[in-house]
DRENBAMI-623479 format. One record per residue: residue number from 1; residue in three letters; x, y, z of N, C-alpha, C, O in turn. Coordinates in Angstrom, 3 decimals, decimal comma. Each point is the difference from the previous one (the first is absolute). Layout:
! residues N
[NUM; 'ALA'; [X; Y; Z]; [X; Y; Z]; [X; Y; Z]; [X; Y; Z]] ...
END
This chain:
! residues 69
[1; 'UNK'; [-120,661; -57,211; -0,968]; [1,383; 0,053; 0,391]; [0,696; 1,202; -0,627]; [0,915; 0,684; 0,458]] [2; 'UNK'; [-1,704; -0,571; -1,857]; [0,914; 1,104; -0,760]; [-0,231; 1,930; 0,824]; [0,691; 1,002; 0,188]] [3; 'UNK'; [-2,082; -1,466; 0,042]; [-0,458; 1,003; 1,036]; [0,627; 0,579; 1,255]; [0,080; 1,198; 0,273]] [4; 'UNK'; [0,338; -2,185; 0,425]; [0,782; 0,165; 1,331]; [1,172; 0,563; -0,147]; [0,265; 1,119; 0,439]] [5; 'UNK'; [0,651; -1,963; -1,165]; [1,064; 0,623; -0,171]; [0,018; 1,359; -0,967]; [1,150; 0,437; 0,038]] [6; 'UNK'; [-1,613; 0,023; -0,509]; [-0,275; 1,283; -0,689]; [-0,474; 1,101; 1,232]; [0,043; 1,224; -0,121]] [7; 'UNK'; [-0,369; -1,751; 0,975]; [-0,742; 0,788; 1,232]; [0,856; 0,302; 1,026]; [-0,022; 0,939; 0,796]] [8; 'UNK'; [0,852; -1,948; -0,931]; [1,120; -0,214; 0,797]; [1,264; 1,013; -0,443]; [0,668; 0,597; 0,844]] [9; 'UNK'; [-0,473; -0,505; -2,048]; [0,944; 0,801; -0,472]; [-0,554; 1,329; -0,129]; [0,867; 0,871; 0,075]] [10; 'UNK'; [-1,655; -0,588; -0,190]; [-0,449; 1,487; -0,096]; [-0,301; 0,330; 1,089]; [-1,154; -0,278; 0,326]] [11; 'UNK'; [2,016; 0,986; 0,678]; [0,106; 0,824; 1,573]; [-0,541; 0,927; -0,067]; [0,600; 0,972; -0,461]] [12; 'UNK'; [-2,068; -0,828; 0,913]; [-0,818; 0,898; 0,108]; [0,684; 1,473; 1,138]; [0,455; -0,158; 1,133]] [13; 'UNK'; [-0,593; 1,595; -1,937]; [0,481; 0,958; 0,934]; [-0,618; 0,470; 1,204]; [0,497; 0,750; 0,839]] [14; 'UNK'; [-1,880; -1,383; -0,846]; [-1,190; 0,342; 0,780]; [0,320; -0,742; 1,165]; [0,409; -1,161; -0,001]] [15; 'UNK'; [-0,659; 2,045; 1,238]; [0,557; -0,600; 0,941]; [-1,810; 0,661; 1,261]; [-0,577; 1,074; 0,172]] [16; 'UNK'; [0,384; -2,645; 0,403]; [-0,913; 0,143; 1,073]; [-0,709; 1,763; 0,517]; [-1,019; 0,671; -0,164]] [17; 'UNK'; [2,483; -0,578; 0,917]; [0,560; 1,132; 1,023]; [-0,980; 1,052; -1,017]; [-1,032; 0,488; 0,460]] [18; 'UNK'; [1,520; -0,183; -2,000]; [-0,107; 1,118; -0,567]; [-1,847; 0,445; 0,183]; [-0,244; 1,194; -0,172]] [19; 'UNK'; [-0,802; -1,996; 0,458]; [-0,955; 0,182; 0,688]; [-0,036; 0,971; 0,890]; [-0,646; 1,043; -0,101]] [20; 'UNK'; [1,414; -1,407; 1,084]; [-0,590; 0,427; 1,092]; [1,072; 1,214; 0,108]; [0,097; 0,579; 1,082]] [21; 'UNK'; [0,817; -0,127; -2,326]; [0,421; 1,866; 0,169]; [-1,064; 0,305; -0,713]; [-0,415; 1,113; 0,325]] [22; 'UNK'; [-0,056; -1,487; -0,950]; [-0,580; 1,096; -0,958]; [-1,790; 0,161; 0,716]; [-0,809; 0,825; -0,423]] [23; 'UNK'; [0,471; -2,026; 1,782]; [-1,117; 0,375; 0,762]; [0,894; 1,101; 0,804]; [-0,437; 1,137; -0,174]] [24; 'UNK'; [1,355; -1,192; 0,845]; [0,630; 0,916; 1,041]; [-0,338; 1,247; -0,491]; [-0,589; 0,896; 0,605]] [25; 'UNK'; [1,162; -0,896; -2,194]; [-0,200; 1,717; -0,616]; [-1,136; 0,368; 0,027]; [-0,100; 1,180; 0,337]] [26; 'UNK'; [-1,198; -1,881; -0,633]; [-0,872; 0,235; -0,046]; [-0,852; 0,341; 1,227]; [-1,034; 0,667; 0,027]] [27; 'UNK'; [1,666; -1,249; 0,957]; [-0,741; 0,566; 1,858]; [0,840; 0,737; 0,309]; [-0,367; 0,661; 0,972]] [28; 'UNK'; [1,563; -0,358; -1,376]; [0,345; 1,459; 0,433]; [-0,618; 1,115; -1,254]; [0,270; 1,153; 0,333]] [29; 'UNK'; [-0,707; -1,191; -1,114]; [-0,850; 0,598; -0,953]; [-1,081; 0,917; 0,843]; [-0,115; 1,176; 0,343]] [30; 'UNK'; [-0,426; -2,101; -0,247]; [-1,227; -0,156; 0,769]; [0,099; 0,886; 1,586]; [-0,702; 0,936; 0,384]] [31; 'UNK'; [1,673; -1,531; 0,216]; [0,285; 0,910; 1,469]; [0,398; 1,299; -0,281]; [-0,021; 0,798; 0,937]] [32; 'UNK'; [0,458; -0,334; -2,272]; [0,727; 1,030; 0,169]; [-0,975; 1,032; -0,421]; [0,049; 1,162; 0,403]] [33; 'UNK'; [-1,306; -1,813; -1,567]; [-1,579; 0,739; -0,272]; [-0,287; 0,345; 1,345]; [-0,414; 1,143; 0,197]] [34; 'UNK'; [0,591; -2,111; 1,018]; [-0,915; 0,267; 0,705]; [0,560; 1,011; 1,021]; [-0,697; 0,847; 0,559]] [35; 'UNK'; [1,857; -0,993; -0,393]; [0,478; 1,253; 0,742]; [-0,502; 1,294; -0,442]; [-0,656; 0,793; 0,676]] [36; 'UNK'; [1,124; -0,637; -2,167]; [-0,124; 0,908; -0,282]; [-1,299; 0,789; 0,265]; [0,159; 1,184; 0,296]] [37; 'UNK'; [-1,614; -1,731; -0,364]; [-0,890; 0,034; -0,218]; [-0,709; 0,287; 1,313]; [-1,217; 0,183; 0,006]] [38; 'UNK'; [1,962; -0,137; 1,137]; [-0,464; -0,070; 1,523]; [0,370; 1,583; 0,101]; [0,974; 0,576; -0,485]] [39; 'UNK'; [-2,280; 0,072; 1,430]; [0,360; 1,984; 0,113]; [1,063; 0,068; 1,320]; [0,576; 1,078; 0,149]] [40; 'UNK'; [-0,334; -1,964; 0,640]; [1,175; 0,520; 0,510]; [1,638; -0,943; -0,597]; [0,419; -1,062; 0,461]] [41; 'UNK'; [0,078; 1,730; -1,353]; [1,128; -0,667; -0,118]; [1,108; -0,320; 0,307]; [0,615; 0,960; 0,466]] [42; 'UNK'; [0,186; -2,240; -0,516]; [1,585; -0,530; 0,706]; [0,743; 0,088; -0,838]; [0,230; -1,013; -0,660]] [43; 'UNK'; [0,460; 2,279; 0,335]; [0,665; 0,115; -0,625]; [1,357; -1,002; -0,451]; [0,511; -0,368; -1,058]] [44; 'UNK'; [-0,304; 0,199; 2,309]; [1,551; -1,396; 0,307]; [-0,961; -1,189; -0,768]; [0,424; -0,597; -0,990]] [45; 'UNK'; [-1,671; 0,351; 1,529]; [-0,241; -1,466; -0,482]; [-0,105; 0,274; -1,382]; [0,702; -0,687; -0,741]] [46; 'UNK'; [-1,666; 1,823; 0,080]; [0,040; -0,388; -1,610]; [1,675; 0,482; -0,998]; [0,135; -0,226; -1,202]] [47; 'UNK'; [0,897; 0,868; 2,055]; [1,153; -0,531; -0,625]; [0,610; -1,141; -0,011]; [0,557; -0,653; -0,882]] [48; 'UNK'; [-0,775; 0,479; 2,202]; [0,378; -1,857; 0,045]; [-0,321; -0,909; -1,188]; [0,597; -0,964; -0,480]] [49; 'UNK'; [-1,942; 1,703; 0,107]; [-0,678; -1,170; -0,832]; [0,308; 0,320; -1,407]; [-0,324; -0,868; -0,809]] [50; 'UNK'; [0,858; 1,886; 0,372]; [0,267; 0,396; -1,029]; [1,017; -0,707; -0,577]; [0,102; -0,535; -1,104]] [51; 'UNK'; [0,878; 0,655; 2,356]; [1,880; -0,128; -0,172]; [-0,313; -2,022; -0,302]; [0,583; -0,569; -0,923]] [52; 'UNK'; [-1,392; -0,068; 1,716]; [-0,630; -1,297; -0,003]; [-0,306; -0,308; -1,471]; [0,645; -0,698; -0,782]] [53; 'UNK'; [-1,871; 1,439; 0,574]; [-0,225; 0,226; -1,640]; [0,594; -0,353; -0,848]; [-0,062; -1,026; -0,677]] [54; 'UNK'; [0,908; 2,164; 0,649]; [1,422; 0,330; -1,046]; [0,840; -1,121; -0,137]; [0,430; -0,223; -1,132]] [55; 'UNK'; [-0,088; -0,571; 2,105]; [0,364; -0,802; 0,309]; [0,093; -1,757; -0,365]; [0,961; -0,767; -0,061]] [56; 'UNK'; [-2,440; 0,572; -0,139]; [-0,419; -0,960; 0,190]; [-0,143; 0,243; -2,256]; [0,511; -0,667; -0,900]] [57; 'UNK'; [-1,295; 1,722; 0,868]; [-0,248; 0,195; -1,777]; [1,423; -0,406; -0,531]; [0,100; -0,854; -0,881]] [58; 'UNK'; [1,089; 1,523; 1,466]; [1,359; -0,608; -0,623]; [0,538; -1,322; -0,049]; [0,664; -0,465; -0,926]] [59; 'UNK'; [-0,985; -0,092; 1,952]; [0,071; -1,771; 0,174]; [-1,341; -0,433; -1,011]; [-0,116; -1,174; -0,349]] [60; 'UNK'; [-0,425; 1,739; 0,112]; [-1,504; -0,755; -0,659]; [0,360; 0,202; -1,580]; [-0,211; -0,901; -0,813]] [61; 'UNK'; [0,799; 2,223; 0,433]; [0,773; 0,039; -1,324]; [1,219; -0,906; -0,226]; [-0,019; -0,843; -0,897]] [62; 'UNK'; [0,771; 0,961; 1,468]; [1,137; -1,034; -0,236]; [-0,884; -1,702; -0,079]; [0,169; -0,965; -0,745]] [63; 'UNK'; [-0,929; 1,168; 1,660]; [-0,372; -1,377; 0,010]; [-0,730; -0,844; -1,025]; [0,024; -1,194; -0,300]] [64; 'UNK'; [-0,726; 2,335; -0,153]; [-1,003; -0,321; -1,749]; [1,354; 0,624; -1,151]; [-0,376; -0,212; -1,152]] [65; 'UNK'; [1,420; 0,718; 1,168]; [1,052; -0,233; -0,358]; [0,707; -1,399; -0,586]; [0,143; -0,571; -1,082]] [66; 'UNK'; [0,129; 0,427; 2,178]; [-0,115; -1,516; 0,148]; [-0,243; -1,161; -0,895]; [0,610; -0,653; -0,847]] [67; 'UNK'; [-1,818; 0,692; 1,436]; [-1,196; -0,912; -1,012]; [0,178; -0,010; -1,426]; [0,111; -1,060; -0,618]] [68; 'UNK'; [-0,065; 2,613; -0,144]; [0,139; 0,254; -0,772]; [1,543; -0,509; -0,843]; [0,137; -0,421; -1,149]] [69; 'UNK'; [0,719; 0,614; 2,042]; [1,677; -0,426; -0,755]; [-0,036; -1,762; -0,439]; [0,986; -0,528; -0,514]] 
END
């Protein structure tokens, strides 16, 4: 009993969701190796993926931010 309620009061910052940004960052990681890495290049698509990138690393900092406060 003393367990539960101790479990109960301590509101974990970790949230489900935060999984599945920090897979997102990691397959746009990955897509953006692979653009790069192809001899004819899309220029539009690997900025896309950059600006995506950039993007997603700033939500992923705030978010282990977070955790941390």
């Amino acid at each position: 009993m003393l367990l539960a309620e101790a479990a109960a009061s301590a509101a974990s910052k970790f949230n489900t969701f935060d999984v599945f940004m920090i897979l997102f960052t990691i397959l746009i990681l990955i897509g953006i190796i692979r653009l790069v890495k192809q001899p004819v290049k899309n220029k539009f698509a690997i900025g896309f993926s950059v600006i995506c990138l950039l993007v997603f690393l700033a939500s992923d900092f705030a978010m282990i931010q977070n955790w941390m406060s």
